[in-house]
N, C-alpha and C positions, 0 to 999 in steps of 0.2 A: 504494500500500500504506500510505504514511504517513496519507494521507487519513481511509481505512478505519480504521485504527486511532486515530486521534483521535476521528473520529466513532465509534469504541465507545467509548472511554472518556467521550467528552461525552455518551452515553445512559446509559454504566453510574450516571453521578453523577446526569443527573437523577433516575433510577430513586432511590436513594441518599436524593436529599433528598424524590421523593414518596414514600417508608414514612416519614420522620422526618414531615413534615408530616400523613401519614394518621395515625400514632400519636397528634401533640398534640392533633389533631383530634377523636380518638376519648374521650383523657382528658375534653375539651372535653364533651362529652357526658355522659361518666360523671358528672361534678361535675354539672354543668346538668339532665341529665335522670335517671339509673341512680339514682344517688345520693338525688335529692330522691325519685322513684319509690318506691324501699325505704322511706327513712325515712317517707316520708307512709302506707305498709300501717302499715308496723310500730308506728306511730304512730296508728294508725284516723283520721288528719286529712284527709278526703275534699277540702276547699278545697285543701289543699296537691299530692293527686294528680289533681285537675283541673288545676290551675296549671300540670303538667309537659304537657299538651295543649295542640294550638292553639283557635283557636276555631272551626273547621271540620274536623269529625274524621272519616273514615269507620273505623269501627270494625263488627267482622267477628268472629260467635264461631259456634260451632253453632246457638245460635238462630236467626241469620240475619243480619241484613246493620243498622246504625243509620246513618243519615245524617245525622241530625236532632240528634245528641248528647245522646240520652235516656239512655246511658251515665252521664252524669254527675249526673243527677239522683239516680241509680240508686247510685251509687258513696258520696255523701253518706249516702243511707239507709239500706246496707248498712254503714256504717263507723259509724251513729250505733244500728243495731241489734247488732251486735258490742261497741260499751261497755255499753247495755243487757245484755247477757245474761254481761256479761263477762267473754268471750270476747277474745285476744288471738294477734295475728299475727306468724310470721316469714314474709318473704321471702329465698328463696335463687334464684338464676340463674347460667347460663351462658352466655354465647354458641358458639354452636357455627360461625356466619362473618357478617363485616363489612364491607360494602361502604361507603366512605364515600370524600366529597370536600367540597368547601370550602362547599357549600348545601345535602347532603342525606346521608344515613345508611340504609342498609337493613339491618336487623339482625337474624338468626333465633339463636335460643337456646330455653335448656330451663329451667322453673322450678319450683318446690319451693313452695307455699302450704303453713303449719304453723297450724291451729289449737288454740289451747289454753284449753280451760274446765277447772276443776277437776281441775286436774292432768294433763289429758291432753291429749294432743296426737295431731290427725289431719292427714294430707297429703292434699294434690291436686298434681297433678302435669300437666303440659302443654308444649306449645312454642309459639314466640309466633315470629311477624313482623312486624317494627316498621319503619316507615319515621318517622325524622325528619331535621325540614328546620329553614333557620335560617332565622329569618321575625325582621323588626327587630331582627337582631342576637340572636336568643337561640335556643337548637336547643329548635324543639318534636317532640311524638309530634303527624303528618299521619297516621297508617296506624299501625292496632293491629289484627292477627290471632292467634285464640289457640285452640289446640286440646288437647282430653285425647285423641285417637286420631291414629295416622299408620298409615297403609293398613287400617284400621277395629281395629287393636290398641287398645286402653286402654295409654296413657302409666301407667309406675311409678315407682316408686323403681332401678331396675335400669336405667334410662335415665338417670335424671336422676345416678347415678350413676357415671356415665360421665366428667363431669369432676369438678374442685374448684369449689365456686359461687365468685363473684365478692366481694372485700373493696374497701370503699371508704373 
């Protein structure tokens, strides 16, 4: 009996210290990746939200499937056509669950795109799945899915509405 009870309480602690390790881990990320992510929309600095990628990405939207990371040729001239007409972005998200450990991240959440010209502001609205991994020491986005429907609904504001988006 004493056995048994030692050995729970030597599982209760690891359990213990793997959430305090998943949490710093996750911070880890935020800073590294969430963080620079947001800033580089809101910022229209397409170099800066390439940077938060590795350099083999498969990236996954309703268009269809990029292997090739024509994404980010893509992302440059969408970010340099928004100061053109400009046009300015918030980013807001959530995550909705996070699987993480000490080389890689699975991430799905809900996010909020604000554009605003001339005073107005329109949303797009979607959910994303993000796998990142840490590749020489730094956590990049391997795996970016992102969807405006979930069982063929149009994502809204009444969804994304559902948490507080994320502060960093």
């Amino acid at each position: 009996m004493i056995r048994f009870l030692t050995l729970c309480l030597f599982l209760f602690s690891i359990d213990g210290f793997t959430q305090k390790d998943t949490a710093a881990l996750q911070e880890e990320i935020n800073q590294e990746v969430w963080n620079a992510f947001q800033n580089a929309f809101q910022t229209l600095d397409g170099e800066a939200l390439n940077a938060t990628y590795a350099e083999t990405v498969l990236r996954v939207t309703p268009s269809g499937i990029d292997t090739q990371n024509s994404f980010k040729a893509k992302n440059l001239e969408r970010f340099m056509g928004y100061e053109k007409e400009g046009v300015s972005i918030t980013l807001d998200f959530w995550f909705d669950s996070r699987h993480t450990n000490t080389t890689a991240s699975y991430e799905v959440g809900f996010y909020r795109i604000g554009f605003i010209k001339n005073n107005e502001t329109t949303y797009s609205y979607g959910q994303f799945h993000i796998v990142i991994q840490k590749l020489n020491g730094q956590w990049k986005i391997t795996q970016d899915w992102d969807t405006d429907t979930i069982n063929g609904e149009k994502i809204g504001a009444q969804d994304f509405g559902k948490r507080a988006p994320l502060k960093f």
